[in-house]
C-alpha positions as MATLAB code, in Angstrom:
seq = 'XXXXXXXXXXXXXXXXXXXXXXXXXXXXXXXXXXXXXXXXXXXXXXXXXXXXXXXXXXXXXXXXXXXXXXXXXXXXXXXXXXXXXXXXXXXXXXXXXXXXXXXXXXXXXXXXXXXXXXXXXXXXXXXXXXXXXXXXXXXXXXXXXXXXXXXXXXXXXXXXXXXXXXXXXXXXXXXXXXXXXXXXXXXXXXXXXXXXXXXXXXXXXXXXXXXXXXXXXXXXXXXXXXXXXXXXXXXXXXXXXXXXXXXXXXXXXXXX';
ca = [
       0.000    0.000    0.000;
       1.809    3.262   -1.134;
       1.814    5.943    1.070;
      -0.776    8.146   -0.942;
      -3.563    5.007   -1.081;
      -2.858    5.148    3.210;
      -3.117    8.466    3.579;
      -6.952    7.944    1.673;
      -7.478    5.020    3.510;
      -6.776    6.569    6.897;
      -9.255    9.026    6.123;
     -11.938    7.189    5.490;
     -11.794    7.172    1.908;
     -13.059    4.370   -0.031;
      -9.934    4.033   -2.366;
     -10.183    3.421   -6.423;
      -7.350    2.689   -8.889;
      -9.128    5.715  -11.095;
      -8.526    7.669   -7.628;
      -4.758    6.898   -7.288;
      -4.216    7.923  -11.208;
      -6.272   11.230  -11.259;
      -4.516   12.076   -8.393;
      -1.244   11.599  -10.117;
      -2.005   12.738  -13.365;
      -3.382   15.864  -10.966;
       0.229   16.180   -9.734;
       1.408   16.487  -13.285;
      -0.783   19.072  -14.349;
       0.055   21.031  -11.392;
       4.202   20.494  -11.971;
       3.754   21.015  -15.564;
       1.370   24.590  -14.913;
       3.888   26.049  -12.230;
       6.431   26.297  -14.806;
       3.849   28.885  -17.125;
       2.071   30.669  -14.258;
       2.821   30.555  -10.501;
      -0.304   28.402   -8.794;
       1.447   27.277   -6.394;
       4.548   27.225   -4.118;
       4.641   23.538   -3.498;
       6.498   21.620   -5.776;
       7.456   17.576   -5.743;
       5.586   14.678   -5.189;
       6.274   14.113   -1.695;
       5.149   17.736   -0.884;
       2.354   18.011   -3.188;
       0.781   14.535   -1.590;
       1.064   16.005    1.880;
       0.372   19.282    1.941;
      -1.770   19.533   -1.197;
      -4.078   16.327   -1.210;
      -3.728   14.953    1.906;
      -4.337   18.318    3.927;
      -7.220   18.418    1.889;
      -8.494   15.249    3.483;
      -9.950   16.742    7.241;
     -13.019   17.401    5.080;
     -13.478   13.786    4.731;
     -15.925   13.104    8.121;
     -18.220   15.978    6.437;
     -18.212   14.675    2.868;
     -18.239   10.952    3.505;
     -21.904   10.848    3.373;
     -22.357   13.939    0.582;
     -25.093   12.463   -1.303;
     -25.089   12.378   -5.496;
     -26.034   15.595   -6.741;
     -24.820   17.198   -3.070;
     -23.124   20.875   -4.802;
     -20.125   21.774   -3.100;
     -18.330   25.422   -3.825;
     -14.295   25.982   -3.494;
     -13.957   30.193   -2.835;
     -10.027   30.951   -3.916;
      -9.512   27.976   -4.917;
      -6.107   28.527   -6.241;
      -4.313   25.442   -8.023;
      -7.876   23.413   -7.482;
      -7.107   23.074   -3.494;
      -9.591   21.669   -1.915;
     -12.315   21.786   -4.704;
     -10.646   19.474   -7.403;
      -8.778   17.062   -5.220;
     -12.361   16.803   -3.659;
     -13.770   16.391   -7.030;
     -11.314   13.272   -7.792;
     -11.746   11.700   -4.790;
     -15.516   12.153   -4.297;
     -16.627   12.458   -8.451;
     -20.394   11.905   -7.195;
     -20.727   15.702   -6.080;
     -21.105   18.703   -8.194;
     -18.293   20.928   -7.696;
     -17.823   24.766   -8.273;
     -14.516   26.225   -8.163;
     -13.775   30.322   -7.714;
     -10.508   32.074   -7.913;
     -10.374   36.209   -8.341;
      -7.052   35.162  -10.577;
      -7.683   34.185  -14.203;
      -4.594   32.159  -14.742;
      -5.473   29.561  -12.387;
      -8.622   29.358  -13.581;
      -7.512   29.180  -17.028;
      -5.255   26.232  -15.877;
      -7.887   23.976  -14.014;
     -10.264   24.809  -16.854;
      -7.851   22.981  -18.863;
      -6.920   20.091  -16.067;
     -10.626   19.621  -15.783;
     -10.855   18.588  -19.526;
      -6.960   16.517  -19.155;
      -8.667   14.732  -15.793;
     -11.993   13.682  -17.800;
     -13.869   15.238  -14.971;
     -17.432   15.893  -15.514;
     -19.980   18.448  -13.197;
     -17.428   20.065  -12.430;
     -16.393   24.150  -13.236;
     -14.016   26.555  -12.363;
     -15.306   30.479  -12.820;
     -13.291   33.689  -12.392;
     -15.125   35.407   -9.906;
     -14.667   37.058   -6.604;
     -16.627   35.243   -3.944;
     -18.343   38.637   -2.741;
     -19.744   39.071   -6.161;
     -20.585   35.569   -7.012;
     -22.843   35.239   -3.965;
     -25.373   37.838   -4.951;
     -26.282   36.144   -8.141;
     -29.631   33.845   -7.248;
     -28.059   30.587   -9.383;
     -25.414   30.516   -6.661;
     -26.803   32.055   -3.124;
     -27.519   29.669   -0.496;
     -27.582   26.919   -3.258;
     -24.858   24.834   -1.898;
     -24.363   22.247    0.633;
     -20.960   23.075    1.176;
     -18.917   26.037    0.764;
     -15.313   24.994    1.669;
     -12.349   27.338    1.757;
      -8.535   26.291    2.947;
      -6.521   29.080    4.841;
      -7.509   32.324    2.109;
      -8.129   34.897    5.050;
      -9.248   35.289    8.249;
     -12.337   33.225   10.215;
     -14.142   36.006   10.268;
     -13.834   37.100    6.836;
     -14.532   33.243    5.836;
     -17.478   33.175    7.785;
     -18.942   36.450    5.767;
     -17.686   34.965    2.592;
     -19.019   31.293    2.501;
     -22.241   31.188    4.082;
     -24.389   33.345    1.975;
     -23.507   30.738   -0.232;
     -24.830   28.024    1.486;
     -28.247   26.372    1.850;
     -30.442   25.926    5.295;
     -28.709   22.930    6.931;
     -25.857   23.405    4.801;
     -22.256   23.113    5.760;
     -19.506   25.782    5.211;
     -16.007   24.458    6.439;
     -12.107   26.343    6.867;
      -9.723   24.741    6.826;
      -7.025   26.409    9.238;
      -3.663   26.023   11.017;
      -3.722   24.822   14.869;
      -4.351   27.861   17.828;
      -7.436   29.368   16.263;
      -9.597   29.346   18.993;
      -9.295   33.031   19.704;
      -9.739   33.915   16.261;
     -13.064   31.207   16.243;
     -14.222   33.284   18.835;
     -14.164   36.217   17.235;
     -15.668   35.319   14.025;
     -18.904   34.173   15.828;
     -20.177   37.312   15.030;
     -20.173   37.399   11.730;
     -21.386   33.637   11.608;
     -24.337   34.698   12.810;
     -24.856   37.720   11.102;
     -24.727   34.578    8.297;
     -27.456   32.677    9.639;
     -24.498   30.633   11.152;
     -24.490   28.274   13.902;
     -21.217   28.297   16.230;
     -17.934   26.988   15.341;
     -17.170   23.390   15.701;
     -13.222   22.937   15.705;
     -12.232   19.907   14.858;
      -7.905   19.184   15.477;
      -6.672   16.843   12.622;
      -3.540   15.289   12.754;
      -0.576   16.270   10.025;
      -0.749   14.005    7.431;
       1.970   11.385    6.500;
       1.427    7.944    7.399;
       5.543    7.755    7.989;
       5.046   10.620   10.995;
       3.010    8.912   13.891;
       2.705   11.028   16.808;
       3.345   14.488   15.470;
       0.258   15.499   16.839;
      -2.567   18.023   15.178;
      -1.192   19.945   12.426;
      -4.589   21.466   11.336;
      -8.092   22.703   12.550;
     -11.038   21.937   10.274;
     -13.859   24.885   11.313;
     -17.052   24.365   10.232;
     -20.387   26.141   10.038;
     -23.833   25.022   10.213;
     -26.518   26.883    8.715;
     -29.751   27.177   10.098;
     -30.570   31.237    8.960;
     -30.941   32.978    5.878;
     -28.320   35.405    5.278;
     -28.988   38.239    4.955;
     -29.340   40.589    1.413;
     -26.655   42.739    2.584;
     -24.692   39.952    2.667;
     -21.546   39.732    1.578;
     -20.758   43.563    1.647;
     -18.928   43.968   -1.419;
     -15.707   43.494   -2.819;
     -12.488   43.784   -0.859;
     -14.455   45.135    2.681;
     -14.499   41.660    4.176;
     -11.098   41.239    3.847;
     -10.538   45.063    4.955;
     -12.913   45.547    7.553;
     -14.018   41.773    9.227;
     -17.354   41.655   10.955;
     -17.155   42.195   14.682;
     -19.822   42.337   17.468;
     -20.086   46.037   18.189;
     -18.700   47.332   21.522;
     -21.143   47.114   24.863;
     -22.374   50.547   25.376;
     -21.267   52.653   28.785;
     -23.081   52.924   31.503;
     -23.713   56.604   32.610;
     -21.331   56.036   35.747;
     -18.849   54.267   33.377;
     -18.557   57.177   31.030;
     -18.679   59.692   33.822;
     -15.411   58.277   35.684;
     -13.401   58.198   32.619;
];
């Protein structure tokens, strides 16, 4: 069992020869489109299979029982991470990929067609944009992002994309807590529910006992968002949502 079909299997993944070769032929594309545009900083098998597909893999507990037809939406996507690597391991959903750089797009445009992928499309957009249009607004079940921005500017951009007991889902770095915390706010302002952190170990079947590596936040959403929702291009990122400061007391404001 090579290291890649463990790393699947450890996950929960049911694994498929067809699997195993997208995901190589995925590496190729990715190797071969670094040397025309810059997707991505990681480079080599070894490092694309870790920190590329395999850190992708925390969102296996939520999308182990997606259902056929279950719509899932990658915002700055990048080099296709998580959305594609999703897409070859579970080809049953419908996936959407965004990036706000045309380049990338134009490269997984082109690796969708090399991968013989099918419901699956990548769209120049920005997220804050794309959201306001009714084909895509709260028409997912999962929004899914991986480590674009802060929680609270995640929060504001991927739950207006989700449905009513949809799922939007970060994937973040360990010691986010605080920063959890603090995009409660705007999770709600979402019509989301409050964070669920989940650790996840670092992946590598050859490094036993490194302990968690990631944090896999997740959403659930039980409100509409809403229509002034996301604020438009750029602010989210500028100016994150944040529960407005308790008002003074007369006494308070007197004895400053």
């Amino acid at each position: 069992m090579n290291i890649l079909e463990a790393q699947l299997t450890n996950a929960g993944v049911p694994v498929e020869s067809q699997t195993l070769e997208r995901l190589h032929a995925f590496y190729q594309l990715i190797e071969a489109g670094n040397k025309r545009a810059n997707l991505t900083s990681i480079s080599g098998w070894e490092s694309v299979r870790d920190e590329l597909f395999a850190r992708s893999l925390p969102l296996a507990p939520l999308l182990n029982g997606a259902q056929p037809g279950d719509r899932l939406i990658d915002i700055g996507t990048g080099a296709g991470v998580p959305g594609l690597v999703v897409k070859i391991i579970y080809p049953h959903l419908n996936v959407m990929l965004i990036d706000a750089t045309r380049k990338k797009i134009d490269f997984l445009t082109d690796a969708i067609d090399a991968l013989n992928l099918k419901e699956v499309t990548a769209i120049h957009a920005r997220a804050e944009d794309l959201a306001q249009q009714p084909e895509h607004r709260e028409s997912y079940d999962f929004a899914v992002a991986r480590a674009v921005g802060s929680l609270s500017e995640l929060a504001e951009l991927l739950l207006p994309f989700v449905a009513l007991g949809g799922t939007a889902a970060a994937l973040k770095s360990t010691g986010v807590e605080a920063e959890a915390e603090q995009a409660g706010f705007a999770a709600r302002q979402m019509g989301g529910e409050p964070a669920v952190l989940s650790l996840v170990e670092r992946p590598g079947v050859d490094r036993p006992g490194d302990g968690p590596a990631d944090t896999l936040v997740t959403w659930r959403k039980s409100g509409p968002t809403p229509e002034s929702y996301p604020r438009r291009s750029g602010i989210p990122r500028k100016t994150p949502l944040a529960a407005p400061s308790p008002k003074k007391t007369g006494a308070e404001a007197s004895a400053e």
